[in-house]
C-alpha positions in Angstrom: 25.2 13.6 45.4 28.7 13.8 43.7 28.4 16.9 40.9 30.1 15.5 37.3 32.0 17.4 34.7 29.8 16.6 31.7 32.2 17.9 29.4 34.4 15.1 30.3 33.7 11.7 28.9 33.4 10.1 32.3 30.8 12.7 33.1 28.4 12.4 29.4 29.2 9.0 28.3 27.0 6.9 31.3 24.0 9.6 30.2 24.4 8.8 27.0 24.4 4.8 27.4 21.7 5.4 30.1 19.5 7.2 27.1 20.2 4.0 24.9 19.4 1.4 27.5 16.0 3.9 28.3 14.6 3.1 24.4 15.7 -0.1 24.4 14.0 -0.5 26.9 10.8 1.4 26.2 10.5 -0.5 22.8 11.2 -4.0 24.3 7.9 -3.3 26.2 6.1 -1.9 23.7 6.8 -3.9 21.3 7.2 -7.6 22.6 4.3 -6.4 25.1 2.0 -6.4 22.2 2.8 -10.1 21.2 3.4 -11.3 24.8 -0.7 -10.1 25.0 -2.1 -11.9 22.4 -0.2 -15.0 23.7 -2.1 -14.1 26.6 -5.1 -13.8 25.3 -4.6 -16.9 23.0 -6.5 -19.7 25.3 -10.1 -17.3 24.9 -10.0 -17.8 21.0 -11.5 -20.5 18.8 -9.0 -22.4 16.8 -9.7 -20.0 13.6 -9.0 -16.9 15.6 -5.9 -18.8 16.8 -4.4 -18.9 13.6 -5.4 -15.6 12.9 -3.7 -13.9 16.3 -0.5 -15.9 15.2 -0.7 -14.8 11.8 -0.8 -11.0 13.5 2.3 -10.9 15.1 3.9 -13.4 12.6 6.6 -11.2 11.0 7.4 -8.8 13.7 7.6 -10.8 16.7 11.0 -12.2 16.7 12.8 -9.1 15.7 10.3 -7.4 18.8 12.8 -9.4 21.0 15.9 -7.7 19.8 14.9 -4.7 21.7 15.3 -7.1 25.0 18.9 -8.4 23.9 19.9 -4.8 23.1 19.0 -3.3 26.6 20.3 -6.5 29.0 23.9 -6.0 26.3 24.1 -2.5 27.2 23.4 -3.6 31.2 26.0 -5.6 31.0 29.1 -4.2 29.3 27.7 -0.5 30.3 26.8 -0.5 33.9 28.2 -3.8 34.9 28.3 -3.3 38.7 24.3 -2.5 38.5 24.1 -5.3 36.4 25.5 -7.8 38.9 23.6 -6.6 41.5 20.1 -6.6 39.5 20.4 -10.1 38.0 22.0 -11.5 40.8 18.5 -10.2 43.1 16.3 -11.0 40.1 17.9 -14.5 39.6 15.0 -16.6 39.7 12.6 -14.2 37.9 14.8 -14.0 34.9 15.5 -17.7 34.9 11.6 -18.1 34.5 11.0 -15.4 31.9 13.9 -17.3 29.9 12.2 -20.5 30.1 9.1 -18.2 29.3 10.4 -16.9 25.6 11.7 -20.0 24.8 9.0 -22.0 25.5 7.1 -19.6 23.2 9.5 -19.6 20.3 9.7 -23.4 19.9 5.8 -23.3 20.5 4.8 -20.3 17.8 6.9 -22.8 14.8 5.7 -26.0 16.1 2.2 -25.3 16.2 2.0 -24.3 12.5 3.8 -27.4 11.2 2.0 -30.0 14.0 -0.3 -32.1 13.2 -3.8 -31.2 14.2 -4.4 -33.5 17.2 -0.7 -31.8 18.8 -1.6 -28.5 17.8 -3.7 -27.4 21.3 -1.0 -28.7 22.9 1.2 -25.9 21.0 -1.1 -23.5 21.5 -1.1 -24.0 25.3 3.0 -23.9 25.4 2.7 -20.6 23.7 0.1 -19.4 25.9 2.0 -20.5 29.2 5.4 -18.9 27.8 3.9 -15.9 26.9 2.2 -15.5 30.9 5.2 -16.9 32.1 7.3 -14.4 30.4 4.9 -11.5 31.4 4.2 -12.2 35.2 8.2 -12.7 35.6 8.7 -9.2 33.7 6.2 -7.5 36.5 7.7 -9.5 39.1 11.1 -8.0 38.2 9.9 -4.7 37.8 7.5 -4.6 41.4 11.4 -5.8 42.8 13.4 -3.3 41.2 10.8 -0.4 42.2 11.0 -1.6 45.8 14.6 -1.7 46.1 14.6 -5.3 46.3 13.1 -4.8 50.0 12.9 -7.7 52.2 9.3 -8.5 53.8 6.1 -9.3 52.7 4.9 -6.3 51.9 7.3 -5.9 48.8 7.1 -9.3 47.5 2.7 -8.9 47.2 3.5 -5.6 45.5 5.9 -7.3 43.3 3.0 -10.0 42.6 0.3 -7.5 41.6 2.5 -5.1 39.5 2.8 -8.8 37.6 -1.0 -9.0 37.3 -0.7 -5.8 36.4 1.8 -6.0 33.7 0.2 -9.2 31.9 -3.3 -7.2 31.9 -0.7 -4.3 30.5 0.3 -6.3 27.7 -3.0 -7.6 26.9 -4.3 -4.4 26.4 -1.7 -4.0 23.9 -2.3 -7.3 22.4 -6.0 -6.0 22.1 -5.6 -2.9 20.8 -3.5 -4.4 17.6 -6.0 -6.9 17.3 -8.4 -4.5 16.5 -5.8 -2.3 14.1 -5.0 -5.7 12.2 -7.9 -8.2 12.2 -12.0 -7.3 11.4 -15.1 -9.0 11.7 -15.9 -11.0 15.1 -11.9 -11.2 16.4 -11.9 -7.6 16.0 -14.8 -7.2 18.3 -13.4 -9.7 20.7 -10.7 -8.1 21.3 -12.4 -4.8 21.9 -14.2 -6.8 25.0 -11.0 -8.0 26.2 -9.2 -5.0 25.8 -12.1 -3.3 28.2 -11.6 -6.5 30.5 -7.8 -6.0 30.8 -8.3 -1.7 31.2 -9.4 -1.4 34.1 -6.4 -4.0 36.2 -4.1 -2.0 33.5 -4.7 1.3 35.4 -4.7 0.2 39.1 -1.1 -1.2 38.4 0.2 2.3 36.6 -1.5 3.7 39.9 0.2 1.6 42.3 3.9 2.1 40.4 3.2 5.7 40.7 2.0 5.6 44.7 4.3 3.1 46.0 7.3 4.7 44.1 7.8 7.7 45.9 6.9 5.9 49.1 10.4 3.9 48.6 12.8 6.9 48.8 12.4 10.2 50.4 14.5 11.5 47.6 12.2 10.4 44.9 9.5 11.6 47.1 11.0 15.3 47.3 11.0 15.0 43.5 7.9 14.7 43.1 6.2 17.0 45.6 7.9 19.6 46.3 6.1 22.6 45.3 7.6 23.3 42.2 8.5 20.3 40.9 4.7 19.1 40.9 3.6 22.1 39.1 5.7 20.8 36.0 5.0 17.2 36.8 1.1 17.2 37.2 0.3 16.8 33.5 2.0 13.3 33.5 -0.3 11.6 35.6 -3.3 14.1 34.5 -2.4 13.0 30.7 -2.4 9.7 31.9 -5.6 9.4 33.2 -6.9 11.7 30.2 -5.5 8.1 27.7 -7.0 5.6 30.0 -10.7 7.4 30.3 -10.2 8.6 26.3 -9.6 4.5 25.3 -12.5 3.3 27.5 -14.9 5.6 25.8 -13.6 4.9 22.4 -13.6 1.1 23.4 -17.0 1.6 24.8 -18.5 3.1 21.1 -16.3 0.3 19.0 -19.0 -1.9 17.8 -21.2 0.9 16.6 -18.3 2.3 14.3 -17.6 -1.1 12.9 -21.3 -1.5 12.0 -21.1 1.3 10.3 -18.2 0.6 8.4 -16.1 2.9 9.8 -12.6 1.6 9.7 -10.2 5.0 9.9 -9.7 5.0 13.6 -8.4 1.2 14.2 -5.0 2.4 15.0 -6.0 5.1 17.7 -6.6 2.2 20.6 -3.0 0.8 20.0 -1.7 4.1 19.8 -3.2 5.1 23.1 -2.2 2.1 25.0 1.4 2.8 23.6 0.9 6.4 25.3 0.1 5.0 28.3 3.0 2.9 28.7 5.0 6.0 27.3 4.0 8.2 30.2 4.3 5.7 33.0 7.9 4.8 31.8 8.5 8.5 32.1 7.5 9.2 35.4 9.2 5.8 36.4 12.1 6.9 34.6 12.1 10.5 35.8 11.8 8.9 39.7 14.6 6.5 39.5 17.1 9.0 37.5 20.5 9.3 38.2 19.6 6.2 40.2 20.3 2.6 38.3 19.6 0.8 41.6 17.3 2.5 44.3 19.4 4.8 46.2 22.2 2.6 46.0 24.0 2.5 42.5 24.1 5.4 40.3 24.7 5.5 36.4 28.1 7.1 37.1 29.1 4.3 39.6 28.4 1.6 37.5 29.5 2.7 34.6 32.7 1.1 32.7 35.7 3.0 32.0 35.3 5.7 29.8 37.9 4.4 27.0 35.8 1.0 27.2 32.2 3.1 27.1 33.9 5.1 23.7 34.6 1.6 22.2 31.2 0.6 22.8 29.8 3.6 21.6 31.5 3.0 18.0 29.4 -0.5 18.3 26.0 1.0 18.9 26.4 3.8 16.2 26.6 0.8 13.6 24.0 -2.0 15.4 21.0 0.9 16.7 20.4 2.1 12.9 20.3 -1.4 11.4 17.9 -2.5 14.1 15.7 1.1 13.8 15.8 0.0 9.8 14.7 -3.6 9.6 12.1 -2.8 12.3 10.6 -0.1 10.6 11.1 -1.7 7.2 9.3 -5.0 8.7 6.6 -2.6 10.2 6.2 -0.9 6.3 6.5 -4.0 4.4 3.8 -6.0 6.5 1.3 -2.9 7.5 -2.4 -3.4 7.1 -4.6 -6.2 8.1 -3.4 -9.7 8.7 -3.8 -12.3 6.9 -3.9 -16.2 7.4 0.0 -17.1 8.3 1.2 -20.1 6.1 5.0 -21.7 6.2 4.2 -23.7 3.2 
């Protein structure tokens, strides 16, 4: 591999735009994984619940998307070779997640302003976006891990890291159910947030298996000797989260019959972890790598002079989108309550 002068902006700048695109990235999934999962889970709820899932994700959910915009910008104008590449092998994937999004967007305004015999059909667009939207993001995702391999075998693991992702994301969509609602939602989503666990983990598992399988580089990463001694704690922390949810999952109902209400955040916050740590070691396996042993950051970066220019861009957008998140996240913290556009 080609040894850069990181003192020069050629050498630093791709790392640094790299880092951005990373928490863009990391928050898009986060985030919009969250809401993507309760559209998920929408179709198991009674029509009261409904309104109350909606009215859950109602003032963050829009701005959750940003995250997405931000990362496929920096793509594009950062790394545009690796950007032509990716879309142009994810083509019909993306297409479908677009559709996906905007289905749900028209869907999550319409249904609160239909009138009542239109508003299950509403509900169901918002429920097929948000799948749609998921199980093209895993599809994507088991592609880009392989390589985009030709065969069989890569397009089935591309089709159950999808499964995989849309149980993902509604565990997440459980998990804030139970920090924002109470009552008998709250202990719904508890159940499905167990049902969804379990499909959660045997898709972080496969990532991390079928990963180092891929490339004998990323393999040599991994386990060489003393690279695994430093590297074990991510998947034992991993498996620490996923066995420390289930049990707090498990002992849920007895804590809300006893009125104990100080620990609804933990679950969310642990799901968050988990997705954390798999995007590191996912992250960690790929780097300096934007397409599998193919592209790296440095070759398909832009000039430096135009990477500089863009740099003065994100100093100004990145803070205003860290403050009205946060600020949205401040102003609208605590339980949820019925979602009204009148």
């Amino acid at each position: 591999m080609q040894i850069h002068d990181l003192s020069q902006p050629a050498g630093w700048l791709p790392l640094v735009f790299l880092g951005l695109l990373a928490l863009a990235m990391l928050v898009y999934v986060i985030l919009d994984g969250y809401d993507l999962g309760i559209g998920i889970l929408l179709r198991r709820a009674g029509d009261e619940e409904k309104d109350m899932m909606i009215a859950s994700i109602g003032p963050f959910w829009d701005a959750n998307e940003t995250w997405l915009v931000l990362g496929v910008g920096i793509l594009l104008t950062a790394f545009p070779i690796a950007h032509g590449i990716i879309l142009t092998s994810l083509y019909l994937p993306v297409t479908l997640m677009l559709i996906g999004l905007i289905l749900r967007g028209v869907a999550f305004d319409f249904r609160v302003k239909a009138r009542a015999h239109h508003k299950p059909w509403w509900n169901r667009a918002f429920y097929t976006g948000s799948l749609l939207a998921s199980l093209s993001q895993g599809l994507m995702l088991g592609r880009y891990i392989t390589g985009f391999a030709p065969g069989m075998a890569s397009w089935l693991f591309a089709v159950f890291v999808a499964l995989a992702l849309a149980a993902g994301y509604s565990l997440l969509g459980s998990c804030w159910l139970i920090l924002k609602t109470s009552g008998t939602l709250q202990l719904r989503a508890v159940r499905w947030a167990r049902g969804s666990l379990w499909l959660t983990a045997l898709g972080v598992a496969a990532v991390s298996v079928v990963t180092p399988m891929v490339s004998s580089r990323i393999f040599d990463k991994w386990f060489t000797l003393d690279n695994l001694v430093w590297l074990f704690p991510i998947p034992l922390l991993t498996a620490g989260l996923f066995l420390w949810i289930e049990r707090l999952l498990r002992a849920f109902p007895n804590r809300q019959a006893a009125g104990d209400t100080r620990h609804d955040w933990l679950p969310f916050v642990i799901s968050a972890g988990i997705f954390l740590l798999a995007f590191i070691g996912l992250a960690y396996s790929l780097f300096p790598f934007l397409v599998v042993d193919r592209v790296d950051i440095w070759q398909a970066a832009s000039a430096p002079k135009s990477l500089m220019f863009l740099l003065v861009g994100v100093v100004i957008v990145l803070p205003a989108i860290l403050f009205y998140t946060v600020y949205a996240y401040r102003v609208f913290w605590g339980k949820a309550h019925p979602l009204s556009y009148y």
